[in-house]
Steps between C-alpha positions, in 0.01 A plus 500: 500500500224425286325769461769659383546506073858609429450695184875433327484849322895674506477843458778597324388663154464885454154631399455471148518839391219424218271362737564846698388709223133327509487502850164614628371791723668632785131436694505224751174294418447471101152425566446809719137625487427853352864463354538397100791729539677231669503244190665710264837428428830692479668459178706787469909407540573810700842490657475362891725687803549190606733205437560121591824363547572169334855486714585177617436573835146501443371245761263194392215329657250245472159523631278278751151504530395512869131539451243690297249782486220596328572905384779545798579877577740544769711320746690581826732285749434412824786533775637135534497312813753357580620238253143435343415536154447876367152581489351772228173668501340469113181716349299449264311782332184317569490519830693232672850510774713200540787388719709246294760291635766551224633158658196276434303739242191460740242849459289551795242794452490751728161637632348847559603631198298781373240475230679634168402686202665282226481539149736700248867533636330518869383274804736405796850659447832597672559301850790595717567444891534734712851608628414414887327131352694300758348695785134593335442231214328792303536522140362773253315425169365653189189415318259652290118590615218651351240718541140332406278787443776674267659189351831639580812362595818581709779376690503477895787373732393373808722327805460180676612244778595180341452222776535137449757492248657204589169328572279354212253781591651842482297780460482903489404669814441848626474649129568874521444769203809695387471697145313507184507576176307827430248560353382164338480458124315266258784344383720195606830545413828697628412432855906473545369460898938370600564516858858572637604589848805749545836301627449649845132354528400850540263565160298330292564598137154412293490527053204616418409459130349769242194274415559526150406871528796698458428804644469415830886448531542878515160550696594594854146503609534127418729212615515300203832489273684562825726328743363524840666526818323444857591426876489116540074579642434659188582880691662736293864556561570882573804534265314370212568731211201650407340579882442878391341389184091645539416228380427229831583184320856632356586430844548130419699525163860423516572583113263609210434402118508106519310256236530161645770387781482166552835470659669652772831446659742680775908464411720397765540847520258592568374660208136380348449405141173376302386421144246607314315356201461756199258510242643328145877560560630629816503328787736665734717404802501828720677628833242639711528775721287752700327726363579476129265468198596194244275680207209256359276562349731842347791286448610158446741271247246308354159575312167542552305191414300672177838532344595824584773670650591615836781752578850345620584538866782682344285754362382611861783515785289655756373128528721194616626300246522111495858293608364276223266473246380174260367518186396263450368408806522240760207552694637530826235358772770475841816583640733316752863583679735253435751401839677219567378432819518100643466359153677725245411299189546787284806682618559700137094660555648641871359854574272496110179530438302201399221640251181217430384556111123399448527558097889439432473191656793547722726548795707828491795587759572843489798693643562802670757731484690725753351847374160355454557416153351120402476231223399161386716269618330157460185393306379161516239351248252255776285427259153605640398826633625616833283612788730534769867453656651496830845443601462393916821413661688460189273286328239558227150458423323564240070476393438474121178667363114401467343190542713171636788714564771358696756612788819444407804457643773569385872355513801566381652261225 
């Protein structure tokens, strides 16, 4: 297949721990507008929860390029037919949806596609499909949009019918509003804007970012730094935590006191789990559940960017403490359940979390314990920054970072 390059790269090394200690932010987008916080680096060789095994278990792989992207965001599988080639849906964060045929590496854009606010760590973001797909063809998306007279910007999810995607002509139809970010700020980063539906089909689980504000995260008369959870239509779901609250829009959160989530992931059993990028140290790998409080801005294991400290989780128990923490950190930017399904090319990552590392470089499997305890399992230098994984059917995929980034498959050596 010629448009195929097979990139000959075996990933077998262990992060360098020296590179580690000059990794850089925990932000997304180093170039994020209204952000020099971002650059700086984290220098300090504070002691990490987690840790990689270097067994000799630890799986290999090499890498093929299937095609490439210009500044790729997020990717989801389409349900096979039959015995044709799998088919994923790719974004890029300035504005365009493709089908690729991970056979053939041919992109066909999809049209209908909402105009996008891009710029910073924003444009078009998360895309998943909806759990009824094979009867509706609807999908749900994120992107960013702005308000002209204010010069503001915020996330907005919106759902869609995808029709022709089999055809070299498939489009979005019958585009319908669901939930946005409130209110709209001047800046562009920390949109977080991950979709997730519930294992049952019944919610849609939202991360909405605390716009590099901090307060808002413990705001309720706000729903940024929160996890949302809605009715598939964007209704609110009556058991929803904080119903009662007198404030209207705490009817939507699902937990409180987020920075950035830019992953989110349910267990097989079950139980839902996202990451969260901290500020210079910190990033944390929490178990999420209703109705608790996870403490930023008040608490967190890392530092503010000016240098200065912030108070331990440890130091404040009435807030929910991280399963892991890394200093330094690995930018986390996605999250994907590995299962063994048809292909099970990875049968040591079965039931772990595969973690995507934007500033570590790096593909991290991590584990999860019986009594909700977890750690690094598996850490994998790739080389380039990672945008996004997904393991479909017992295969994986993953997009590198920025400009000319490729989707890669992956296979076991």
């Amino acid at each position: 297949m010629s448009n195929k390059k097979q990139k000959n790269r075996p990933l077998t090394l262990p992060l360098i721990m020296t590179a580690l200690l000059f990794s850089t932010s925990a932000c997304s987008n180093q170039t994020a507008v209204n952000s020099n916080e971002e650059l700086a680096e984290y220098k300090d060789a504070k002691t990490s929860d987690a840790h990689s095994s270097t067994n000799s278990d630890k799986p290999t792989f090499i890498t093929e390029t299937v095609a490439t992207f210009d500044e790729p965001w997020a990717m989801t599988a389409l349900p096979k037919v039959d015995n044709e080639p799998q088919k994923i849906l790719v974004t890029q964060k300035t504005g365009e949806l493709f089908v690729v045929d991970t056979e053939t590496g041919a992109k066909t854009a999809v049209t209908g596609v909402p105009k996008v606010a891009y710029g910073g760590q924003g444009g078009l973001g998360d895309i998943i499909i909806a759990p009824d797909f094979a009867r509706t063809n609807n999908i749900y998306l994120s992107y960013v949009e702005t308000d002209a007279d204010s010069n503001t910007f915020g996330a907005k999810v919106i759902k869609a019918r995808l029709t022709g995607a089999d055809t070299s002509t498939p489009s979005l139809q019958a585009i319908t509003p669901i939930w946005e970010q409130s209110p709209k700020v001047k800046g562009q980063g920390h949109y977080s804007y991950r979709l997730l539906f519930s294992p049952d089909g019944q919610y849609l689980y939202i991360s909405s970012g605390e716009r590099q504000e901090k307060t808002p995260a413990q705001d309720m008369s706000v729903n940024l730094g929160k996890v949302i959870r809605l009715n598939a239509d964007g209704s609110i779901p009556t058991d929803n935590p904080f119903v009662n609250n007198e404030n209207a829009i705490a009817k939507q959160f699902w937990t409180v006191g987020h920075r950035n989530i830019l992953g989110m992931v349910f267990d097989d059993n079950g139980k839902l789990w996202a990451h969260e990028m901290g500020p210079r140290g910190g990033d944390e790998f929490n178990l999420i559940e209703k109705g608790k409080n996870y403490g930023w801005p008040i608490v967190s294991n890392g530092r503010n960017y000016s240098g200065t400290d912030i108070p331990d989780h440890s130091t404040r128990p009435e807030f929910e403490a991280p399963k892991i923490t890394w200093t330094p950190v690995i930018s986390p930017s996605s999250m994907s359940s590995y299962s063994s399904g048809t292909h099970n090319d990875f049968p040591a990552w079965q039931n772990s979390m595969l973690i995507s590392g934007l500033s570590s470089q790096s593909l991290i499997v991590v584990a999860i314990n019986d009594d909700n305890t977890a750690f690094e399992r598996y850490r994998y230098d790739m080389g380039e920054r990672v945008r996004s994984v997904l393991a479909v059917d017992g295969s994986v995929w993953v997009l590198e970072d920025g400009k000319e980034s490729g989707l890669l498959r992956l296979s076991p050596q």
